[in-house]
C-alpha positions as CSV (number, residue, x, y, z in Angstrom):
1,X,104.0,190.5,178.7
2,X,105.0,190.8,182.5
3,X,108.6,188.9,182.0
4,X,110.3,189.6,177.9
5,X,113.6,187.7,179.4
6,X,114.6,185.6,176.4
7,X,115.1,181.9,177.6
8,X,118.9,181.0,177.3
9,X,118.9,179.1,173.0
10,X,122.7,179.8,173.2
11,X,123.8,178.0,176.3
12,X,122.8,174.7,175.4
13,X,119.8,172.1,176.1
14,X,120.6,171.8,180.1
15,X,121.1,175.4,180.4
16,X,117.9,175.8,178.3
17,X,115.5,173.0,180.0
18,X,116.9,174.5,183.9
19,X,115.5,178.2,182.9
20,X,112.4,176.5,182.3
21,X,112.6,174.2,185.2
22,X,113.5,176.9,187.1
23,X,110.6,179.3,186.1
24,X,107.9,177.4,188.2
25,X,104.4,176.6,186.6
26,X,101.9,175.1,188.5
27,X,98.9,174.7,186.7
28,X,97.1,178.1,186.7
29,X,100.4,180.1,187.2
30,X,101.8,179.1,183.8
31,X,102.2,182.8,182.9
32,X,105.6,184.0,183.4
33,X,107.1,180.9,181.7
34,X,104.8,181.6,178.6
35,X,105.9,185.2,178.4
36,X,109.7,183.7,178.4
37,X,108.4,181.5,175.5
38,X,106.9,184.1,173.6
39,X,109.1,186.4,173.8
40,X,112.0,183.5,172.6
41,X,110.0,182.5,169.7
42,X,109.5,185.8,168.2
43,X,113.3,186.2,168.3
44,X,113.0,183.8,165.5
45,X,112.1,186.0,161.7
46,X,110.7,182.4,160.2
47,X,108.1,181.8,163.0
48,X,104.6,183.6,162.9
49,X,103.5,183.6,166.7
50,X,100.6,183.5,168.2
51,X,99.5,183.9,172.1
52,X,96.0,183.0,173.2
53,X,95.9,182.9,176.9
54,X,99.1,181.3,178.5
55,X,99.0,178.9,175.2
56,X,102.0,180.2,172.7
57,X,101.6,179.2,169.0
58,X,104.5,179.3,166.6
59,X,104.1,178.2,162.9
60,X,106.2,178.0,159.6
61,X,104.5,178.9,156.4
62,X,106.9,177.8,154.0
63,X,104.0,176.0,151.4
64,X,105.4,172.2,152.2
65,X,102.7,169.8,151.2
66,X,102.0,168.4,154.9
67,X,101.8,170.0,158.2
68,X,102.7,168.7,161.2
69,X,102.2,169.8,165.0
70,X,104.6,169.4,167.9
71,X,103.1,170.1,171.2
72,X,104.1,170.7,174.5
73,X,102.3,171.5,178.2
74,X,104.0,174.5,180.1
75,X,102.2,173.0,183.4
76,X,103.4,171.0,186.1
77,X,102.1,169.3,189.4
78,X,102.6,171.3,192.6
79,X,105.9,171.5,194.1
80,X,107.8,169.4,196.3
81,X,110.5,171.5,197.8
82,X,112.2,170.0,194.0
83,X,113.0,173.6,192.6
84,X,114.7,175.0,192.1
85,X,116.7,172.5,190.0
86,X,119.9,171.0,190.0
87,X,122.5,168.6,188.7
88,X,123.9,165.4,190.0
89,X,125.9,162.4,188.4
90,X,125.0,159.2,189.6
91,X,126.7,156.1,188.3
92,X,128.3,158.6,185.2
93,X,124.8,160.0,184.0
94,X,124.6,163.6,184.5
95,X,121.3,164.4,186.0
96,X,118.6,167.3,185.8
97,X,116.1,167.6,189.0
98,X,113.5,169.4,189.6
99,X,109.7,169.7,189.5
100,X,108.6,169.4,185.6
101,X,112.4,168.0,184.1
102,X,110.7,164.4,182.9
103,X,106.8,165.9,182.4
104,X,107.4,167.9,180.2
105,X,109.4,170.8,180.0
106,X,112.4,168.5,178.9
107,X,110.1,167.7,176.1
108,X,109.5,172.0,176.3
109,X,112.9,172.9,175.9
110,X,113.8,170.4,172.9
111,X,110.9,171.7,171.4
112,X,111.3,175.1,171.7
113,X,115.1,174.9,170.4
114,X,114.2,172.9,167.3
115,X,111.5,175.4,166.7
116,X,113.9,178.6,166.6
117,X,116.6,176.6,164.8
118,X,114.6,175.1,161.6
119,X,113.7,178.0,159.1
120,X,114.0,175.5,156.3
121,X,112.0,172.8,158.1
122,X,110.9,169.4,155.7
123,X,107.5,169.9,156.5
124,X,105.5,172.5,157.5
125,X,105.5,173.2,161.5
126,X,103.4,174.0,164.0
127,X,104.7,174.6,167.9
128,X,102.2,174.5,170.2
129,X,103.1,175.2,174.0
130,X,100.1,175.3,176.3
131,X,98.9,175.7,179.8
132,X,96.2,173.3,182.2
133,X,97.0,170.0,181.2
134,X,97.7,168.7,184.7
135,X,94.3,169.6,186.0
136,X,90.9,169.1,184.5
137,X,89.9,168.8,181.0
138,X,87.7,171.4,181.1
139,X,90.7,174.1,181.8
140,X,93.3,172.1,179.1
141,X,93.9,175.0,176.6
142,X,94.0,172.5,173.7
143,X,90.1,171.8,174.4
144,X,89.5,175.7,174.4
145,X,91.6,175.8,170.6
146,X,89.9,172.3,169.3
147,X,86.7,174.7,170.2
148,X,87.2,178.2,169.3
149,X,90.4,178.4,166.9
150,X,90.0,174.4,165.4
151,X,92.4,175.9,162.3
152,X,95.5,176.2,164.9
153,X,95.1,172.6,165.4
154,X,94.5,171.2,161.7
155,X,98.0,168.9,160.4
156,X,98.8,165.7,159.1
157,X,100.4,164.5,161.7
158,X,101.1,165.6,165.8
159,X,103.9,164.9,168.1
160,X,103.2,165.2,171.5
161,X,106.4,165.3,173.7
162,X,105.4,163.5,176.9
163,X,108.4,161.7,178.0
164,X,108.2,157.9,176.5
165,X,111.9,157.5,177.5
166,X,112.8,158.0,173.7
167,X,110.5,155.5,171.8
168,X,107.3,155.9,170.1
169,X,104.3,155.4,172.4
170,X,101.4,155.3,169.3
171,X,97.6,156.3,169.8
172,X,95.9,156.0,173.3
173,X,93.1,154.5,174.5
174,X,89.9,155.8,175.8
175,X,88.8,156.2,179.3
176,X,85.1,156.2,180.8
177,X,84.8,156.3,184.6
178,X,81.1,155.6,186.1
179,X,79.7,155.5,189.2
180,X,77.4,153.0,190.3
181,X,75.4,153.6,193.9
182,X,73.4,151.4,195.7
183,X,70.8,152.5,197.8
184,X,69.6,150.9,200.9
185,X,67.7,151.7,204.5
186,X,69.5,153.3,207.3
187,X,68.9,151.6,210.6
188,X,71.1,151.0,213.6
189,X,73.6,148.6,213.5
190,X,72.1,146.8,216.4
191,X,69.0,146.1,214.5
192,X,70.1,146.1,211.1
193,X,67.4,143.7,210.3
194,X,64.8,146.8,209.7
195,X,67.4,148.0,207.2
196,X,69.2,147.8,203.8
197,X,72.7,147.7,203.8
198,X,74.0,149.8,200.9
199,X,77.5,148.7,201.0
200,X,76.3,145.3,200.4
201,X,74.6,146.1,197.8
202,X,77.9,146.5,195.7
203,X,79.0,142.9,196.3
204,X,76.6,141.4,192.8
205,X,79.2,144.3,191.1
206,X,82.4,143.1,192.6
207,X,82.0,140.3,191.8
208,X,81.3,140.9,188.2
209,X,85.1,142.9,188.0
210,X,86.6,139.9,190.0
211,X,85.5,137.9,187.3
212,X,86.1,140.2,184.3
213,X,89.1,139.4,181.5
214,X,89.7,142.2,179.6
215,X,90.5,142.3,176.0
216,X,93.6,142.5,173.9
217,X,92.7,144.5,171.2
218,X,95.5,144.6,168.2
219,X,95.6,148.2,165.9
220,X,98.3,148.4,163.2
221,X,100.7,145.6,165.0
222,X,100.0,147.2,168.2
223,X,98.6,145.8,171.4
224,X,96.6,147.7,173.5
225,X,95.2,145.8,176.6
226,X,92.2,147.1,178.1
227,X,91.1,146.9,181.9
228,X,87.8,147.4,183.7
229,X,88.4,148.2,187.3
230,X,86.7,149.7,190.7
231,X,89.2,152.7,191.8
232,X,87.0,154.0,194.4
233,X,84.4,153.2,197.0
234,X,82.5,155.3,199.5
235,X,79.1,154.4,201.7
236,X,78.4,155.2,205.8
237,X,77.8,158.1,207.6
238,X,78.9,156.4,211.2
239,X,80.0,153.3,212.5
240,X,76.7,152.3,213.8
241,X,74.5,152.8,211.2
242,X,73.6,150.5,208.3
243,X,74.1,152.8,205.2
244,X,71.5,153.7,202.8
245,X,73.7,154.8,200.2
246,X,76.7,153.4,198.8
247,X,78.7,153.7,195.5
248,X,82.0,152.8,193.6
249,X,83.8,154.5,191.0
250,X,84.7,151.9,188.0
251,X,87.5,153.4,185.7
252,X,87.4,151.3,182.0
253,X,90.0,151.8,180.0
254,X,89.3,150.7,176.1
255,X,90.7,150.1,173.3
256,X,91.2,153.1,170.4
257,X,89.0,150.9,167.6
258,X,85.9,151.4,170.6
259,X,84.1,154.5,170.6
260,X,82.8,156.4,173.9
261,X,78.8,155.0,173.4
262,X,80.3,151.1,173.0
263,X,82.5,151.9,176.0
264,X,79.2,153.0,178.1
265,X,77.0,150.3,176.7
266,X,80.0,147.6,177.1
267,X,80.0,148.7,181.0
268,X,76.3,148.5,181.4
269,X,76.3,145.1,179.4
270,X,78.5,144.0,182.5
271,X,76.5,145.5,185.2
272,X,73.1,144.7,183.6
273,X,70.8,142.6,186.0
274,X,72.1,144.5,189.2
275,X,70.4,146.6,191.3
276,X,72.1,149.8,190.6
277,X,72.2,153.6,189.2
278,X,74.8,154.0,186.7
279,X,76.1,157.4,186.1
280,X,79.1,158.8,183.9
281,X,81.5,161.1,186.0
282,X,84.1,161.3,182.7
283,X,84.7,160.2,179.0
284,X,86.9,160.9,176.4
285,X,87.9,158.4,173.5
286,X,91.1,157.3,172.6
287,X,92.8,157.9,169.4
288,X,94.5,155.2,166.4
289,X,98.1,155.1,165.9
290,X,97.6,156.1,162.2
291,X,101.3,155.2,161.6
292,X,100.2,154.4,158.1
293,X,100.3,158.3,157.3
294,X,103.2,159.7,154.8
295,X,104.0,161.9,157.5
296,X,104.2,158.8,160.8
297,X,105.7,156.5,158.5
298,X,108.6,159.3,157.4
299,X,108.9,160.0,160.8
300,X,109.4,156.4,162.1
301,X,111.7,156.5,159.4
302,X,113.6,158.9,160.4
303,X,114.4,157.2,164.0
304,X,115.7,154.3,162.5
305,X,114.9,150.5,163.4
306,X,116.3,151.0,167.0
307,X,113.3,153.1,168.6
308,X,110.8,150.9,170.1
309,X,107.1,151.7,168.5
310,X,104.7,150.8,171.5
311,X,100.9,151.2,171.9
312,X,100.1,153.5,174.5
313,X,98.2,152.3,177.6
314,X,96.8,155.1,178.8
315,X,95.7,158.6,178.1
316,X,97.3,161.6,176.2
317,X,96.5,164.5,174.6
318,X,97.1,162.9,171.4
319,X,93.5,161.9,171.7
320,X,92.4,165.7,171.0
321,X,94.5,165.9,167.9
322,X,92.7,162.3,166.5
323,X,89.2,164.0,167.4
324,X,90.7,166.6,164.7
325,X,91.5,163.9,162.1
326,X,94.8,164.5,163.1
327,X,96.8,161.1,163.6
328,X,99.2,161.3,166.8
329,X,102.3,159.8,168.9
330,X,103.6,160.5,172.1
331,X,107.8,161.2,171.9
332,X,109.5,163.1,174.3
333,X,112.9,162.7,176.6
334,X,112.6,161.0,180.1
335,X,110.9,158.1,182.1
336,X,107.5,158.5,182.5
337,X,107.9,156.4,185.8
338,X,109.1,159.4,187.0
339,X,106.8,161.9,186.1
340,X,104.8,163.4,189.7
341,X,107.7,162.0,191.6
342,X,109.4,164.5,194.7
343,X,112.4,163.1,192.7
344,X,111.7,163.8,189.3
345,X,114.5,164.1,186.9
346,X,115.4,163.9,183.3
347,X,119.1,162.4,182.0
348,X,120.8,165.3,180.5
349,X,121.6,162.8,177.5
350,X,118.5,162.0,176.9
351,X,117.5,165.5,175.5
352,X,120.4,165.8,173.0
353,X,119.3,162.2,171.8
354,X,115.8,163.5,171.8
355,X,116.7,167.0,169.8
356,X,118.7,165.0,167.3
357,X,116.0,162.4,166.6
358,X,113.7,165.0,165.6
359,X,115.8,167.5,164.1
360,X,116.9,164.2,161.4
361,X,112.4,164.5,160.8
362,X,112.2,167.9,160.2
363,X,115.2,169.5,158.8
């Protein structure tokens, strides 16, 4: 390990999440701050620890009937001249900012000190902190485990600490992005009746997603609303030339019930008729709340009747974890309005509230 500085357990949860703030992990330099957390969880005698790559493993093995996983992604966005961090109080909340507070390593830090505190945990645990998540799929460590070391990843139930301002964001759905391209005949723009305009070519498939009204799909109480929409377009070389090529980038987002084939053959359904190549730039499926499970339902529980239990509308990790079997939430500390933001920031508060949530799960 190039850095066996223990992070600072004693000093608190702001003292804690800063040191992580502070240690800077972009995607793809996520190194140093996993040597920090290595070298913090093996301070702890109940916690077997495993590294693989920049992704640190910690689990219990104290032969409770169910297993559950809390995970965590050391990565952030670039920064934004936002490190290193600081603290402000605005309007009596005590603020931490700086690049990563709200996504995640607020969520890292009340992991990683409820992971060194429990040796007599109600379940058994496993901590999983890992590195690529803000970048492509491809890279995401989890999809490296899920492929090569699946055991690591097997539980009853995973908590995935994306902020969700303190409730219970349930499931996720899926997401499918095509692109469909037109193809036309290039001719000047002065005689454009010798050619095919690409770009209008699209207009039979705009008007489709003018038209479209998305479903509300309801899973276990929940309501996730799905949405079919063009995010991109691109077509013309020059501004006097008819294009002979054109396409747009549709994103569909669907529910958790839907698997990735319906999603495709929904969206061709849709498009059918039109004069178009359809191709499928990304896909991953989304995953069921599964809040029915001994382990969800003890752990709603356990937050009490004032935590909001909401579907989530978009896309999370938890999704690898259902692949697994593995039913999953997101729960973590901090708005995630705010995550990305040059202005990103977590309420101090909101990490005690977190810690003690969870610690009245597991303990």
């Amino acid at each position: 390990m190039a850095n066996t500085t223990i992070l600072p357990l004693d000093a608190g949860l702001t003292a804690l999440t800063r040191a992580i703030v502070d240690t800077e992990s972009v995607s793809g330099n996520e190194s140093l701050l996993a040597d920090r957390v290595e070298t913090t969880l093996r301070s702890a005698s109940h916690l077997e620890v495993i590294r693989d790559g920049d992704t640190v493993i910690a689990r219990t093995h104290a032969g409770r009937a169910e297993r559950v996983i809390l995970a965590g992604h050391l990565d952030t966005v670039p920064v934004a001249n936002n490190l290193p961090s600081s603290l402000e109080v605005v309007e009596g909340e005590e603020r931490l900012i700086g690049r990563g507070a709200c996504d995640m390593k607020g969520g890292v830090a009340v992991f990683l000190a409820l992971a060194c505190a429990l040796d007599n945990p109600r379940h058994d645990l496993t901590w999983i902190f890992y590195d690529h998540e803000e970048v492509d799929a491809s890279l995401n460590s989890l999809t490296r485990l899920a492929r090569e070391r699946p055991e690591l990843l097997e539980a009853d139930f995973a908590i995935l600490g994306e902020p969700s301002n303190g409730g219970v964001e349930a499931g996720c759905k899926g997401t499918l992005r095509v692109r469909l391209t037109a193809q036309g005949v290039a001719a000047h723009s002065g005689r454009a009746w010798i050619g095919k305009n690409a770009i209008h070519g699209l207009v039979g498939a705009l008007t489709r997603l003018a038209e479209y009204v998305p479903k509300d799909v309801e899973i276990d109480g929940l309501l996730y609303r799905e949405c079919l929409n063009a995010v991109a377009i691109e077509g013309g070389i020059a501004t006097n030339v008819i294009p002979d090529r054109a396409s747009m980038l549709v994103n569909y987002r669907f529910a958790p019930n839907v698997t990735e084939a319906e999603a495709l053959a929904h969206v061709e359904e849709v498009f059918a008729g039109l004069d178009l190549e359809i191709e499928v730039t990304d896909s991953s499926g989304g995953a069921l709340p599964g809040l029915t499970r001994p382990a969800a339902r003890d752990f709603l529980a356990a937050l009490g009747d004032d935590v909001s239990v909401e579907a989530k509308q978009g896309w999370t990790d938890v999704a690898r974890f259902s692949a697994l079997g593995t039913p999953a939430v997101n729960f973590g500390p901090g708005d995630p309005l705010l995550a990305h933001t040059d202005g990103e920031f977590i309420p101090t508060a909101a990490l005690t509230k977190c810690y003690e949530s969870l610690e009245r799960f597991l303990r």
